[in-house]
C-alpha positions as CSV (number, residue, x, y, z in Angstrom):
1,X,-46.6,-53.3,3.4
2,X,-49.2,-54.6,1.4
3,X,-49.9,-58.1,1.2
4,X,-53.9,-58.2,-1.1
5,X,-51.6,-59.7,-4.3
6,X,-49.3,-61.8,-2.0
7,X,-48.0,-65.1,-3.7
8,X,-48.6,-67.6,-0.7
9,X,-46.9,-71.0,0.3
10,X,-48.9,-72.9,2.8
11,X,-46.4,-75.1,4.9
12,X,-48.5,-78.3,6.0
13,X,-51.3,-79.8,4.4
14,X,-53.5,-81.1,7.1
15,X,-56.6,-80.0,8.7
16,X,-55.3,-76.4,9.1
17,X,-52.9,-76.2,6.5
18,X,-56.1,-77.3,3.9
19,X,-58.2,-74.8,5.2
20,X,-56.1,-71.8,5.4
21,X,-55.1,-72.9,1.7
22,X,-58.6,-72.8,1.1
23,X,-59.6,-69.6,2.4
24,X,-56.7,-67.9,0.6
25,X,-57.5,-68.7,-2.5
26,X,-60.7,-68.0,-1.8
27,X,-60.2,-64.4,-1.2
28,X,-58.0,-64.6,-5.0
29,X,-54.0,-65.4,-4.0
30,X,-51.9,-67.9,-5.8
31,X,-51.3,-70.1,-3.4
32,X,-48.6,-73.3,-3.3
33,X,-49.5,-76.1,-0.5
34,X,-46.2,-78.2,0.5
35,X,-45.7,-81.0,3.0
36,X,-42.9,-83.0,4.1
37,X,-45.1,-86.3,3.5
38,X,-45.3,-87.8,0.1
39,X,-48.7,-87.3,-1.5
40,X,-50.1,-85.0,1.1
41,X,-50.4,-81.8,-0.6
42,X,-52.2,-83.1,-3.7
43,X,-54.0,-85.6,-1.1
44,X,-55.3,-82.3,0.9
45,X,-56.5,-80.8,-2.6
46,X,-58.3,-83.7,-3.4
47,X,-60.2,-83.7,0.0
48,X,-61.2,-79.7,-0.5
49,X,-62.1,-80.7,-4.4
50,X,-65.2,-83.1,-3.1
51,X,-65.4,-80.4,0.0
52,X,-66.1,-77.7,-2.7
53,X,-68.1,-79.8,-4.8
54,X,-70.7,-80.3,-1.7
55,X,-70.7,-76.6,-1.4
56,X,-71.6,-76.2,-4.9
57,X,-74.5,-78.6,-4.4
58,X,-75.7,-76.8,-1.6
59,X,-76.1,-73.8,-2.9
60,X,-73.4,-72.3,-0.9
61,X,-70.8,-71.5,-3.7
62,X,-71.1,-71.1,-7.3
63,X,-69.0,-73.7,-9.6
64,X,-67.3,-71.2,-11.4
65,X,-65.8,-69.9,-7.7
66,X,-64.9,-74.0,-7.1
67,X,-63.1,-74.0,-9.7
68,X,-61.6,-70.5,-9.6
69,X,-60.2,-72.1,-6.1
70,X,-59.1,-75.1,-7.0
71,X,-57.0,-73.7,-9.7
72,X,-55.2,-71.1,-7.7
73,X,-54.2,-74.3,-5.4
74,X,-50.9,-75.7,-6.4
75,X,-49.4,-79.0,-4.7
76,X,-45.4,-78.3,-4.5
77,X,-42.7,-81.3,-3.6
78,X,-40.3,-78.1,-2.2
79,X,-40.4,-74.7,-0.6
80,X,-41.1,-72.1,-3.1
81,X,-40.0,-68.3,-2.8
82,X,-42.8,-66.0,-2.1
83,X,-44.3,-63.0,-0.4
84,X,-46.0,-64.7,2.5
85,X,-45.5,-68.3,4.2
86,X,-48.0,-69.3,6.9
87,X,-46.8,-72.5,8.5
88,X,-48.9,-75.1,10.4
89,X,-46.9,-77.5,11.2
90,X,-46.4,-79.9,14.3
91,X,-46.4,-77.7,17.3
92,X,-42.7,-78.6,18.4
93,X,-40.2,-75.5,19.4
94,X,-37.7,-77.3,17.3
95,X,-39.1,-78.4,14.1
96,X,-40.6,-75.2,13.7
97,X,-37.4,-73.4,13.8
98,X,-35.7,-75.7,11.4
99,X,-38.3,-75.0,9.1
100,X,-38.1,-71.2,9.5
101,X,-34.2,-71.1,8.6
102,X,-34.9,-73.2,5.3
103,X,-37.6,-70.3,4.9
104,X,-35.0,-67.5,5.7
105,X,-32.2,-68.8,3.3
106,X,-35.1,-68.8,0.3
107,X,-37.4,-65.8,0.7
108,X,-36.6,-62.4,0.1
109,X,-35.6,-60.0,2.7
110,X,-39.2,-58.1,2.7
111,X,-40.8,-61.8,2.9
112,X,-43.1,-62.2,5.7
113,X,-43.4,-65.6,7.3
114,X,-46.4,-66.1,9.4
115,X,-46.6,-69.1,12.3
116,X,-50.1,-70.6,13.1
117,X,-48.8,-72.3,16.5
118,X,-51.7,-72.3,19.2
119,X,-49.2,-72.4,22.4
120,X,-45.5,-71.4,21.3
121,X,-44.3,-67.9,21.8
122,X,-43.4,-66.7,19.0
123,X,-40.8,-64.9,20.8
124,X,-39.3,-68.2,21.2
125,X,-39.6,-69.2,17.5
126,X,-37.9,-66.1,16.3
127,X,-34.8,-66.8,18.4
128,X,-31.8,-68.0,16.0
129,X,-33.5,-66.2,13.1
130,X,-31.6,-63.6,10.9
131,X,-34.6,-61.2,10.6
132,X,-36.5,-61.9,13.6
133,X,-38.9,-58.9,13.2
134,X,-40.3,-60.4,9.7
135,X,-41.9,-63.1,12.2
136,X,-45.9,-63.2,13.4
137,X,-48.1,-65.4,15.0
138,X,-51.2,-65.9,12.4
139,X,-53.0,-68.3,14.5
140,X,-56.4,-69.8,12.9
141,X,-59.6,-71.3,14.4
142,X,-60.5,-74.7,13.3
143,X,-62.7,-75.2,11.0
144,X,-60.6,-72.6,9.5
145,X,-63.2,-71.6,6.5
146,X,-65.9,-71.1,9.0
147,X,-64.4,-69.9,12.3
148,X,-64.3,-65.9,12.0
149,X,-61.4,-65.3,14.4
150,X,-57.7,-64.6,14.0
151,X,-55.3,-63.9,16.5
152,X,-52.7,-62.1,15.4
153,X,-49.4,-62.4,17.4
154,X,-46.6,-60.1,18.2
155,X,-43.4,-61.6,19.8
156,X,-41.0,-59.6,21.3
157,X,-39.2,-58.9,18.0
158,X,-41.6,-58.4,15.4
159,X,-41.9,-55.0,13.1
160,X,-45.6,-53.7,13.9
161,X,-45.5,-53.1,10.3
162,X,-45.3,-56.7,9.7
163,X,-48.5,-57.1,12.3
164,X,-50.7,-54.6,10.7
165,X,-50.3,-56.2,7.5
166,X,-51.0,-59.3,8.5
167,X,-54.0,-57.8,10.5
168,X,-55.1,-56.1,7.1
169,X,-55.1,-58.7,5.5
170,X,-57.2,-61.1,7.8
171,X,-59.9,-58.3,7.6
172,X,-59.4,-58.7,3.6
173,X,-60.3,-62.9,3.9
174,X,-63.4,-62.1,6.3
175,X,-61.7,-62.9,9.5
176,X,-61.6,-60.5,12.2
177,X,-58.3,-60.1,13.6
178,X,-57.2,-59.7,17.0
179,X,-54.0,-58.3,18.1
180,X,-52.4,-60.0,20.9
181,X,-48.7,-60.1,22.6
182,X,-47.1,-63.4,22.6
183,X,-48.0,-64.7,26.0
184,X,-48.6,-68.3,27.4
185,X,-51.8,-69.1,25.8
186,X,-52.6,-66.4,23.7
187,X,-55.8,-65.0,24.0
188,X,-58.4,-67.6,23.8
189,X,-56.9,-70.5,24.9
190,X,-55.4,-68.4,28.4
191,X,-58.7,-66.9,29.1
192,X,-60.8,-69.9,28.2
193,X,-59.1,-72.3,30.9
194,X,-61.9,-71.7,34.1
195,X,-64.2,-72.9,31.9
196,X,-63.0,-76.1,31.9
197,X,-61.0,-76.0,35.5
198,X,-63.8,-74.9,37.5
199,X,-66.3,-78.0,36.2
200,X,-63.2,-80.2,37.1
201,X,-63.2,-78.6,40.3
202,X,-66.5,-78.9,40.9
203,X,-65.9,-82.5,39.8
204,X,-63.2,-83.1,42.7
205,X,-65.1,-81.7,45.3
206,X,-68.4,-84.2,44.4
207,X,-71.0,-81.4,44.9
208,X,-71.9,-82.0,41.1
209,X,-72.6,-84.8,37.9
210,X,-71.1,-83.5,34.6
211,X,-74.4,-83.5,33.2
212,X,-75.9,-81.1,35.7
213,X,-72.7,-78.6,35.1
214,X,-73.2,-78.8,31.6
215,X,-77.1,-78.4,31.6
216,X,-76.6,-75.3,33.8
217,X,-74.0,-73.6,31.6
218,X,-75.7,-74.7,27.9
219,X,-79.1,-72.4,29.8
220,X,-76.6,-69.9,30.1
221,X,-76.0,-69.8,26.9
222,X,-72.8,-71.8,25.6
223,X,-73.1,-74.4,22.9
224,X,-71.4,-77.0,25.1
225,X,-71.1,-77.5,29.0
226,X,-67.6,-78.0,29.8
227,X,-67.7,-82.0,30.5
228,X,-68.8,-82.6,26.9
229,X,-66.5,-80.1,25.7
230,X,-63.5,-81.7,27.2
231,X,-64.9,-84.7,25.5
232,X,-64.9,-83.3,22.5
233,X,-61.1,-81.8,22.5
234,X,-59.8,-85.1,23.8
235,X,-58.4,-85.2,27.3
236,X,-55.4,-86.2,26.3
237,X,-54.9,-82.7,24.4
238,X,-57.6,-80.4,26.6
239,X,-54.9,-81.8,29.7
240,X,-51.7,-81.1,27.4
241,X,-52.7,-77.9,26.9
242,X,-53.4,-77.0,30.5
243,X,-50.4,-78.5,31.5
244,X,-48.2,-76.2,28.8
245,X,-50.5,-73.1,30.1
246,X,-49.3,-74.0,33.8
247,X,-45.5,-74.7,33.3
248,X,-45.5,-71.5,30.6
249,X,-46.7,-69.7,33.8
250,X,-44.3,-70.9,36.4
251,X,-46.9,-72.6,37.7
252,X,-49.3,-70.6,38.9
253,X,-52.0,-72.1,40.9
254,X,-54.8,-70.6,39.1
255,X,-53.9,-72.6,36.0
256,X,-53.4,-76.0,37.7
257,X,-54.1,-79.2,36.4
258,X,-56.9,-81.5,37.7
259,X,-56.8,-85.3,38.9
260,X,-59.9,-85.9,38.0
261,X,-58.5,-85.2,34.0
262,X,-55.4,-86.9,34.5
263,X,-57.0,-90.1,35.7
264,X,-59.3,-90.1,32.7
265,X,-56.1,-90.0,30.2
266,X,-54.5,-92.3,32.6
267,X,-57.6,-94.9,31.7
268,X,-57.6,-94.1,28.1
269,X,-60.8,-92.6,28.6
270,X,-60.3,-89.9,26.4
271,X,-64.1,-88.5,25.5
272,X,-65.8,-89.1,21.6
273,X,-62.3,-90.3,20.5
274,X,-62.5,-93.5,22.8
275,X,-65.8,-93.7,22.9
276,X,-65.8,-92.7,26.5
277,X,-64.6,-90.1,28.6
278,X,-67.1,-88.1,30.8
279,X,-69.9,-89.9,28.7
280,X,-70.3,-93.2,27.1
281,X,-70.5,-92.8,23.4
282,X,-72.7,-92.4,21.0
283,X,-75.2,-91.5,23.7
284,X,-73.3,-88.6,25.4
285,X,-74.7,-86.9,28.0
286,X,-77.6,-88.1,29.5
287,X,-81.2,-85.5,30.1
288,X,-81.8,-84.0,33.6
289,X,-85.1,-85.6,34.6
290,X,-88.1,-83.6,33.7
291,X,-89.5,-81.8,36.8
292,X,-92.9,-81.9,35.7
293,X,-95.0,-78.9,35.1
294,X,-94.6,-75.1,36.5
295,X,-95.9,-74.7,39.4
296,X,-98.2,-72.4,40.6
297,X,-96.9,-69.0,42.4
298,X,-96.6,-69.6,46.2
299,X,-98.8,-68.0,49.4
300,X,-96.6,-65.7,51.2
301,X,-97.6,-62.3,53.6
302,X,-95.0,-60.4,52.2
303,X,-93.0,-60.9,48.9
304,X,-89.5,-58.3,48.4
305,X,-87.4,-58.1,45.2
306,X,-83.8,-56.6,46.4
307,X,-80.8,-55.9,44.5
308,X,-80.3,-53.7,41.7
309,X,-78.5,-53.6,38.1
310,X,-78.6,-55.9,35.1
311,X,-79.7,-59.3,37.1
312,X,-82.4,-57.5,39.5
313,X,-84.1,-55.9,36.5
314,X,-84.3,-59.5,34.7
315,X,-85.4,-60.7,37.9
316,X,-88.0,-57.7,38.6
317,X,-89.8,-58.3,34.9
318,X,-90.9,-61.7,35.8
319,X,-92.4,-60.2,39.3
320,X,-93.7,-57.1,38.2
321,X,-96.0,-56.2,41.1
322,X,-93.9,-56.9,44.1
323,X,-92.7,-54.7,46.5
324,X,-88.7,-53.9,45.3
325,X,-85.7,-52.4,47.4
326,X,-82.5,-50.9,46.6
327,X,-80.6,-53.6,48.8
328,X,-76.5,-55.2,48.6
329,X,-77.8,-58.4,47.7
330,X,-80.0,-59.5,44.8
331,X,-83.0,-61.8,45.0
332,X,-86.5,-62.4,46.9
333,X,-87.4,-62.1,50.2
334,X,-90.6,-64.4,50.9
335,X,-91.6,-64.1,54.6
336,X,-88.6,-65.1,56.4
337,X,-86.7,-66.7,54.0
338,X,-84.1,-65.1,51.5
339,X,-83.7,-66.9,48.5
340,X,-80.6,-65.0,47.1
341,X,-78.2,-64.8,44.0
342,X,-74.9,-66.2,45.2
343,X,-72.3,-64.2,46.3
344,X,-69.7,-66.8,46.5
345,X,-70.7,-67.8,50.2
346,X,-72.6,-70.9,51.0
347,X,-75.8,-71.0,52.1
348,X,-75.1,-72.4,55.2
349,X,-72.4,-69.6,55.5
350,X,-75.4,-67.2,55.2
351,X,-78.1,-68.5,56.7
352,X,-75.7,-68.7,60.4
353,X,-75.4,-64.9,60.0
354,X,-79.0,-64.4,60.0
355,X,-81.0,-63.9,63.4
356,X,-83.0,-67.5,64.3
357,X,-81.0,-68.5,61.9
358,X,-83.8,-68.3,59.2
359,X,-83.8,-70.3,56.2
360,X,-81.9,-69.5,53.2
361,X,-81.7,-70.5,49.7
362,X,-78.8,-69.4,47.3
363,X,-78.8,-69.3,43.4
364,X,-76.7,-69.6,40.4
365,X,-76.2,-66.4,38.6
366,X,-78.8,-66.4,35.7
367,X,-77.6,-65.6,32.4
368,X,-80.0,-67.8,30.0
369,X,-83.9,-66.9,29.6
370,X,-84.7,-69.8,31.9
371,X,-83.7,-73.6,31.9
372,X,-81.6,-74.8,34.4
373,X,-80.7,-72.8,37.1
374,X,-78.6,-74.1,40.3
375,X,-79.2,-74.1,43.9
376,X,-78.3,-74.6,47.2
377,X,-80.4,-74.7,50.7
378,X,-79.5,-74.2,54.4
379,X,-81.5,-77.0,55.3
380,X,-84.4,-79.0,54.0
381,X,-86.1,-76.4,51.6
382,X,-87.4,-78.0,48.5
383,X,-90.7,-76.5,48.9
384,X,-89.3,-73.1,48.3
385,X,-87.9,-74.1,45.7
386,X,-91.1,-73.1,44.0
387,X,-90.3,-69.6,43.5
388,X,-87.6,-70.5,41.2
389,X,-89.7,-71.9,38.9
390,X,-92.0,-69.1,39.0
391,X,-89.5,-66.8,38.5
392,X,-88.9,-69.1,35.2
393,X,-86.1,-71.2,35.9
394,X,-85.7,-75.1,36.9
395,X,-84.0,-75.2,39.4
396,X,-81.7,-78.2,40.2
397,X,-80.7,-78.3,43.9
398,X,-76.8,-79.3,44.6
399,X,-74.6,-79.8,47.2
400,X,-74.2,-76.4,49.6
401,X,-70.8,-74.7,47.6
402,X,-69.6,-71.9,47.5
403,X,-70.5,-70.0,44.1
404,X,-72.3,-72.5,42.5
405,X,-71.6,-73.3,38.5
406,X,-72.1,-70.5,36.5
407,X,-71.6,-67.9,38.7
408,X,-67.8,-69.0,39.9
409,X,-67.2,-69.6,36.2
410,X,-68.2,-66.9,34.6
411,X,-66.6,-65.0,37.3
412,X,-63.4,-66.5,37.1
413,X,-63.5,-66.0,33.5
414,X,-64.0,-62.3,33.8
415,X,-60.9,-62.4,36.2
416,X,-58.6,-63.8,33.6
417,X,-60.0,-61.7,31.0
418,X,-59.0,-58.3,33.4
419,X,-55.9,-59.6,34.0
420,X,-54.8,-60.4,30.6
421,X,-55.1,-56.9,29.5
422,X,-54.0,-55.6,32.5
423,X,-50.5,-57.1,31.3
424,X,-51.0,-55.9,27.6
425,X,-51.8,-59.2,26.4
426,X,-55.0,-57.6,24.5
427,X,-57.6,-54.6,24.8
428,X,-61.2,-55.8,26.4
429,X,-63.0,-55.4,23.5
430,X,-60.2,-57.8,21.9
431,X,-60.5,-60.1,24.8
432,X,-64.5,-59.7,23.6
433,X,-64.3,-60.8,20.4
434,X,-62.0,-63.6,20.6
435,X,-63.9,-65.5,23.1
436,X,-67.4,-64.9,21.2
437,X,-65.3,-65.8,17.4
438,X,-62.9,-68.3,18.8
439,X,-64.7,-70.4,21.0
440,X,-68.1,-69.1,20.6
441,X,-69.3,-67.9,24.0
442,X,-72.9,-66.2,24.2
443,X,-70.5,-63.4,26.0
444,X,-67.7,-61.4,26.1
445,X,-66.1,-61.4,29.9
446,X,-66.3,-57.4,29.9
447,X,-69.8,-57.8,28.4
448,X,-70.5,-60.1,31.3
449,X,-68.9,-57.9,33.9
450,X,-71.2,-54.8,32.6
451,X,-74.1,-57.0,32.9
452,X,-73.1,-58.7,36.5
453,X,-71.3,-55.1,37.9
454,X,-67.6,-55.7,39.3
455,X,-68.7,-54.9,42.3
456,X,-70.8,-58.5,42.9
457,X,-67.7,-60.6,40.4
458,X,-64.8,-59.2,43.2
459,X,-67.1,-60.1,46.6
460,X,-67.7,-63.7,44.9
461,X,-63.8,-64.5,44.1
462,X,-62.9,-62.6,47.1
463,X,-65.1,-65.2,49.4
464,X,-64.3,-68.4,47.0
465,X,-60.4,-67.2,47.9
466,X,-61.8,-67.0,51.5
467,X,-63.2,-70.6,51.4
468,X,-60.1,-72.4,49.3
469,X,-57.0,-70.3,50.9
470,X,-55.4,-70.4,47.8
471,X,-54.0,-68.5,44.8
472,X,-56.7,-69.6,42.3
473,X,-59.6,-67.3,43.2
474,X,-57.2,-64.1,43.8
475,X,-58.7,-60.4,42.3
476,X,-57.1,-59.7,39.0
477,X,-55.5,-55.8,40.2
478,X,-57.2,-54.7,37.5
479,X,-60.8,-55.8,38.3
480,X,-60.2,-54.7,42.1
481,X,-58.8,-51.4,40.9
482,X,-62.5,-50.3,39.1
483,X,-63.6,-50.6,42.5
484,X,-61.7,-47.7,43.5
């Protein structure tokens, strides 16, 4: 099945529809654009004309290829009988399947029609069809000419053949294809929801200011802290979609919405949009306050580096002359006090453990090369807080809670990612790539778990789940079972 000379009709001409146009002819296909709305298709050529034109004037894009594009492009007032359809319509169950039995009474039998919902099984869309196994989730990453990823969907009913080709030819347009089974969510936007849950947890519980959980997770390494994410997306559709995620799940706990979101879409506060959600806009979210300059390593009789693996060794090259031991937990032992990489107990939780109860400071996992780095005392410890900073972090004291930011995100991340392939939903080095292409993590979760060892990611859930007494932190089987 071979689909590089494909005629293509494009089925919506707004912001996906355009750019999925675009990239298609692009790569050389004859392409027809058609929209139920009078004018939008030649409207949507238009727009990519002056798009193009800027391309062209920044030295991104020869003319002759704007033209070559533009050309290929033609605005249609009906459907049009060809070898592919890729529809990007309204995501609604309903209109979606209307469409698709216009398609099937048009098209050829060998015709392949290709859905770019985000949230809909596709299982579900290929009910009522006559070929059902002609059916595939194309789904596309907006911007759609710069985002790299595809996920390619299979629903119950669709011919592999039909998958592979589309596959093929996503590799062919410079996208890198993902295979993934039609399950609530997909690939990205299942695995991706602890990012934004667990800084709306963090939220509820008041242990931390959106701009602190985003400062801490930008030094690990994503382009946005949640908060000014979900500002971004829109509450209204960052909630929607968590909401879908939950009820597609029979409401599992782990995928429960937050009150904290709902009362901002309640007040209209909706993020950039509104000009206020998390942050008041333009001026977004405001700077940490500057903690002055590095201080100056610490007296101590006896300094101890413990732990081992990925975050000791990082740890270990900024204290290269210090005693080091092989120990369960990672992180230094100055004198008396143990100022240690979370676990996913408190430090309060810790510290009562210890004999004289001697002091304790806990903190965040360290991912970034410095910046921000969370942490919590048992007790009034600021002066220790010193060694963070030599160790080349600031560190930015919180309420005492139980795995910090990063660490209970990334964690949890890492969680859904094990137990989405666990279920078949994708391999791990799928589950890589589409969080790193689709939503631009610094990470894979498996990359992260190599890194962190599953070992340290099970303890920390397993003691969140001790804290909460809930469902949300439970051990993906999976994970638990690398243990073994």
């Amino acid at each position: 099945m071979n689909l590089d000379n494909a005629r293509i009709l494009v089925v919506g001409a707004g912001l996906m529809g355009a750019g999925i146009a675009q990239v298609a002819a692009q790569a050389g296909h004859e392409v027809a654009l058609f929209d139920t709305r009078d004018g939008a298709a030649a409207a949507a050529k238009t727009k990519l004309a002056a798009t193009l034109e800027g391309l062209v004037a920044k030295g991104r894009l020869t003319a002759e290829a704007a033209a070559a594009t533009l050309t290929r492009i033609t605005p249609v007032a009906a459907l049009q009988p060809v070898d592919l359809v890729i529809e990007a319509i309204v995501e609604n169950l309903d209109i979606k399947r209307a469409l698709f039995a216009e398609l099937e009474a048009l098209l050829s039998d060998d015709a392949i029609i290709a859905t770019n919902t985000s949230s809909i099984s596709v299982t579900a869309l290929a009910r009522g069809m006559k070929r059902p196994e002609r059916l595939v989730g194309m789904h596309f990453f907006n911007p759609v000419p710069l985002m790299k990823l595809v996920e390619v969907v299979s629903g119950l009913g669709t011919d592999s053949h039909v998958a592979q080709a589309i596959e093929t030819l996503a590799a062919r347009w410079g996208k890198t294809p993902v295979h993934t089974r039609s399950t609530p969510g997909f690939i990205v936007n299942r695995i991706a929801r602890p990012y934004y849950a667990e800084a709306l947890m963090l939220l509820q519980d008041r242990v931390a200011r959106p701009e602190m959980i985003d400062a801490c997770l930008r030094a690990a390494g994503f382009r946005m802290g949640p908060c000014e994410l979900m500002d971004l997306i829109g509450h209204d559709t960052n909630f929607a979609v968590t909401n879908s995620v939950f009820a597609a799940n029979f409401y599992d706990r782990r995928f429960t919405p937050s009150l904290v979101q709902q009362e901002l879409v309640d007040a209209g506060f909706l993020g950039r949009k509104s000009g206020r959600g998390f942050y008041r806009y333009p001026e977004g979210a405001p700077a940490l306050p500057a903690l002055g300059a590095k201080p100056s390593r610490p007296s101590a009789r006896r300094v101890v580096l413990h732990g081992r693996g990925g975050i000791a060794d990082r740890l270990a090259a900024a204290l290269p002359d210090v005693e080091r031991q092989s120990s369960e937990w990672t992180g230094l032992e100055v004198d008396r006090l143990q100022i240690r990489l979370t676990d996913g107990r408190t430090a309060n939780q810790i510290a009562a453990l210890r004999e004289f109860h001697a002091p304790v400071v806990v903190f965040d996992l360290p991912l970034g090369d410095g910046g921000d780095l969370a942490c919590a005392c048992s007790g009034n410890l600021a002066d220790h807080l010193a060694w963070l900073a030599v160790l080349g972090f600031t560190p930015r004291p919180m309420v005492d809670t139980p795995g910090l930011i990063v660490a209970r995100t990334i964690a949890m991340l890492v969680n859904e990612a094990h137990d989405a392939v666990q279920q078949g939903v994708c391999s791990e080095e799928g589950a890589d790539a589409a969080m790193k292409l689709g939503v631009n993590y610094p990470a894979g979760p498996f990359e992260w778990a190599a890194l962190w060892g599953e070992r340290p990611i099970v303890d920390l859930l397993d003691a969140l789940d001790a804290y909460y007494r809930g469902e949300r932190y439970r051990v993906s089987p999976y994970l638990r079972n690398l243990l073994t």
